[in-house]
C-alpha positions as CSV (number, residue, x, y, z in Angstrom):
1,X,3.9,20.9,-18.3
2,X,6.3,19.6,-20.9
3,X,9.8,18.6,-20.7
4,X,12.3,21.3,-22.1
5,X,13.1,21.2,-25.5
6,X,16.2,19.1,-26.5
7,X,18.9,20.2,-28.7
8,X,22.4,19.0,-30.0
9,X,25.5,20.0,-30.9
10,X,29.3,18.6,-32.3
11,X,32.8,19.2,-31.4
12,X,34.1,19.7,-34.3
13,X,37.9,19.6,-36.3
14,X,38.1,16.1,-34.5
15,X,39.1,17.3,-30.6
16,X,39.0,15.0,-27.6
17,X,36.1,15.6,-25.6
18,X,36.9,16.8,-22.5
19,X,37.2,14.4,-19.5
20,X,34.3,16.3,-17.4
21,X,31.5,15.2,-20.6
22,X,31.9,11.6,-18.4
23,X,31.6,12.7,-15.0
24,X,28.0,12.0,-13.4
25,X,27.2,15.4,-12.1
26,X,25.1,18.2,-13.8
27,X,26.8,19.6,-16.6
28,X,26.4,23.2,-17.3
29,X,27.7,25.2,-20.1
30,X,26.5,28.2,-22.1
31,X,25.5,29.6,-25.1
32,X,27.9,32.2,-26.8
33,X,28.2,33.5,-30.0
34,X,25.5,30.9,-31.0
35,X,27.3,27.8,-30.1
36,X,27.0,25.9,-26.7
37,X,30.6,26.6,-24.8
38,X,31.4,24.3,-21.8
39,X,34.7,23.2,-20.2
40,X,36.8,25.6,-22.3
41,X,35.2,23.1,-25.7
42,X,32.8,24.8,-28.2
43,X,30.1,22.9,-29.6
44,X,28.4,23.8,-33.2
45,X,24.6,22.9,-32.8
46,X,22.9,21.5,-35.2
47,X,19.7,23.0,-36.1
48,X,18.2,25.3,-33.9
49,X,20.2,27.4,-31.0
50,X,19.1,29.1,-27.7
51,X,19.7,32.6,-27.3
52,X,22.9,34.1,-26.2
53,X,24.2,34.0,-22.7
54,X,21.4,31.1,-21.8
55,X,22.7,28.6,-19.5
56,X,22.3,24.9,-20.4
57,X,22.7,21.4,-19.3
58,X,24.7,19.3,-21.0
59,X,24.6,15.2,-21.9
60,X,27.0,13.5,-23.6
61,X,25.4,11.7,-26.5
62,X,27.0,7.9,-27.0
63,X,28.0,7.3,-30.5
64,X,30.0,6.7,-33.4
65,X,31.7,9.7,-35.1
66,X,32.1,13.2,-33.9
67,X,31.7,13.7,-29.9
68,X,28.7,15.3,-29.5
69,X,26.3,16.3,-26.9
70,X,22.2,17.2,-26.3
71,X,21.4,20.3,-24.5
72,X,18.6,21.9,-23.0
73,X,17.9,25.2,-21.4
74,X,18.7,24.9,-17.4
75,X,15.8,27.2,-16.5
76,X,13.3,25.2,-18.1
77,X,14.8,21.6,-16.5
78,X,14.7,23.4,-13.2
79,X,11.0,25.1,-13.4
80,X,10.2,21.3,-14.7
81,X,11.5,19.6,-12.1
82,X,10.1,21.9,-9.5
83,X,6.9,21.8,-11.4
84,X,6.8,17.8,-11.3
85,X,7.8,17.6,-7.7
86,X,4.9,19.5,-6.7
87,X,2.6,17.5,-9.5
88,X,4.2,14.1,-7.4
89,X,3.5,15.8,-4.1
90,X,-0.5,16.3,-5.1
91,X,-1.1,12.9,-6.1
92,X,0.6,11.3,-3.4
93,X,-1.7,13.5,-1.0
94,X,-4.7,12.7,-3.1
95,X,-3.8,8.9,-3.2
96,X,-3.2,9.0,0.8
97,X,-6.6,10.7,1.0
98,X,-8.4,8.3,-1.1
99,X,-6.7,5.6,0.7
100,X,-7.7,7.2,4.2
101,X,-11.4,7.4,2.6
102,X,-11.6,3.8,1.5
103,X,-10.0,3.0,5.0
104,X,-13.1,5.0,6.9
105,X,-15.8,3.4,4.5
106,X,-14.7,-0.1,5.2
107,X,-14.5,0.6,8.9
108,X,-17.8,1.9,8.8
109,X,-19.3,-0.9,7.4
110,X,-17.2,-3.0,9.3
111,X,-18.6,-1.4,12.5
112,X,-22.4,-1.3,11.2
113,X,-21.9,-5.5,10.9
114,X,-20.6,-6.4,14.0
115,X,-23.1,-4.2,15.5
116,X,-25.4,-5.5,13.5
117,X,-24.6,-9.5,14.8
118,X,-24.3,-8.2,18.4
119,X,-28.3,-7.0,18.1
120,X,-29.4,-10.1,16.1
121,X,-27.2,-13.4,17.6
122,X,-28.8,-14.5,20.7
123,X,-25.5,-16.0,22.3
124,X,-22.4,-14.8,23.0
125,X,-19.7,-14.3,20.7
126,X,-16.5,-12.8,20.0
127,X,-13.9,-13.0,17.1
128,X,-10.8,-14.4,16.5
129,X,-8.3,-15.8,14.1
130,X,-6.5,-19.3,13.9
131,X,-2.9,-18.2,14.2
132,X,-0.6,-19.4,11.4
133,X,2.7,-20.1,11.4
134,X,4.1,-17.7,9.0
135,X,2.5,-15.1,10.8
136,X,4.6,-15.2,13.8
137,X,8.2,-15.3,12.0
138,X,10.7,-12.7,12.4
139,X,10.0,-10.5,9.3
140,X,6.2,-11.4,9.4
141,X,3.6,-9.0,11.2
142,X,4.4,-10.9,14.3
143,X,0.0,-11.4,14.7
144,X,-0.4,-14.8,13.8
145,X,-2.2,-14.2,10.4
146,X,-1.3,-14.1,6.6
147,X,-3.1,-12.7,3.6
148,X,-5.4,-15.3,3.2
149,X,-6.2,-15.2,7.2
150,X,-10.1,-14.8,7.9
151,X,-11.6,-13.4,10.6
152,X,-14.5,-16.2,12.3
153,X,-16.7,-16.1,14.9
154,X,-16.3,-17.8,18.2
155,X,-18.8,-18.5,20.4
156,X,-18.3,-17.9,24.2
157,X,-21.1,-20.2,25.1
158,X,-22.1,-23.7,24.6
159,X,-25.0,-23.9,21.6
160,X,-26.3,-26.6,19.9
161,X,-28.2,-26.6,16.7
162,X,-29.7,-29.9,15.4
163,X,-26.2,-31.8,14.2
164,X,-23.9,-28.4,14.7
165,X,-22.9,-28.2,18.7
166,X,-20.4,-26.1,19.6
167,X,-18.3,-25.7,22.8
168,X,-17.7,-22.5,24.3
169,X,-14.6,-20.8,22.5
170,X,-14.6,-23.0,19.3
171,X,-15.2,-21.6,16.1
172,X,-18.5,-21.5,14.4
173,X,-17.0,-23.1,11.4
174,X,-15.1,-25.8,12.4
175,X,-14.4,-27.3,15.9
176,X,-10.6,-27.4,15.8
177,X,-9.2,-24.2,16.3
178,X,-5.6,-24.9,16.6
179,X,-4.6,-21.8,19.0
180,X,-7.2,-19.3,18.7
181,X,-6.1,-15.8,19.1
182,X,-9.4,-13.6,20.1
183,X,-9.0,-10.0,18.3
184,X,-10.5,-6.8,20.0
185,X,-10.3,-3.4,18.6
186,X,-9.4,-0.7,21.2
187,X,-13.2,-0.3,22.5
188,X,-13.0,-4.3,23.5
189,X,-15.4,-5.3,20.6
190,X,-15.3,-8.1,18.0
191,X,-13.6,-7.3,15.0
192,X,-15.7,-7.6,11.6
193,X,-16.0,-11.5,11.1
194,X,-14.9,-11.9,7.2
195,X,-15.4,-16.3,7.6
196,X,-17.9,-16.9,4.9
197,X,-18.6,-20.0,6.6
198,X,-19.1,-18.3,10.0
199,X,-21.2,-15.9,8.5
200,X,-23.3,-18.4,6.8
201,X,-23.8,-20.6,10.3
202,X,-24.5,-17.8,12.3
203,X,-27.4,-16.5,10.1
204,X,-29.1,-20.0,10.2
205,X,-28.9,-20.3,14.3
206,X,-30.4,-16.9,14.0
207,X,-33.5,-17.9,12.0
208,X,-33.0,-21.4,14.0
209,X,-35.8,-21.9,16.2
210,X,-34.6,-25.2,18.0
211,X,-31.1,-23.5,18.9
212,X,-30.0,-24.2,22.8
213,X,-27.6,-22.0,24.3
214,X,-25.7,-23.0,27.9
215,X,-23.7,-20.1,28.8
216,X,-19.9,-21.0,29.7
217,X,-19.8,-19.5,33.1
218,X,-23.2,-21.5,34.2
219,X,-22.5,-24.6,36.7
220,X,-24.8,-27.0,36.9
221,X,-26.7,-27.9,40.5
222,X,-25.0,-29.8,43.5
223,X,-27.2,-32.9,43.6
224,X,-29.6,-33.0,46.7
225,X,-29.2,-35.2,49.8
């Protein structure tokens, strides 16, 4: 739909404009006898002229010379704005929809990966995040991560792997953790690791064939007599 058509007008024979041209509100005048009359001021258009009795908004036009104002019919500002707030309405729904569609897709192949790693990774595992700073401040999101926070993988059980031996509850991609901060989703599984390094470890201890695994919780044997 396009905006209404604009159209201007002079006071003529050198009159003040009237005080309410400067006041912020709408402005709404009519047309009479082929000129545009508001506040008790005629204004001579120049050029073309809506038809008798239409009501019109009016702006004061900034200038040199002769006061003089645009104007535009106030039937067709007010079908265009209704027409625009309902045009603003659709795309915000269609944006939140695509949004909510992206937002499904990810979780779905978010889901499909960590199922995937709980069918192939022969220890146990869960996920967590090394908690930053900034992400515990006041005005931050108050759960220990920024933008550039990854997601890794933590093992839950001592493995060793050649040269890479990890304790129970490190990361797989580096040993120092800082304060790790383990992240379940409601249903108390991992959330989608996003470490590339993790995620590059873990597939070679998969394919690993000399990879030993002690499980945290195991004790080992009181010594005989």
């Amino acid at each position: 739909m396009e905006t209404p058509k604009q159209f201007t007008a002079v006071l003529k024979g050198g009159m003040m404009p009237t005080p309410q041209l400067f006041t912020s509100v709408r402005k709404i005048g009519i047309v009479r006898d082929g000129k545009v009359a508001f506040a008790s001021q005629e204004f001579t258009p120049e050029g073309e002229v809506l038809p008798d009795g239409t009501e019109v908004i009016v702006h004061l036009v900034n200038g040199p010379g002769a006061t003089r104002i645009s104007f535009e019919s106030k039937a067709e500002r007010e079908a265009f704005e209704e027409w625009r707030e309902r045009e603003w309405a659709r795309r915000r729904q269609a944006e939140e929809a695509e949004r909510a569609r992206l937002a499904e897709e990810r979780r779905i192949r978010q889901e499909a990966v960590v199922a995937d790693l709980k069918e192939r990774v022969p220890f146990n595992w869960t996920s967590g995040i090394k908690v930053v700073y900034s992400g515990v401040l006041e005005h931050s999101s108050l759960t220990g991560m920024n933008r550039r926070s990854v997601t890794h993988i933590a093992t839950l059980d001592d493995i060793a792997c050649g040269r890479l031996k990890r304790k129970a509850e490190q990361f797989l991609c580096d040993t120092d953790n800082g304060k790790m901060f383990a992240h379940l989703d409601r249903d108390g599984e991992p959330l989608c690791p996003t470490c590339p390094k993790c995620l590059e470890i873990v597939e070679r201890l998969i394919r690993h064939p000399k990879l030993t695994i002690a499980p945290k919780d195991d004790a080992p044997s009181a010594p005989g007599p």
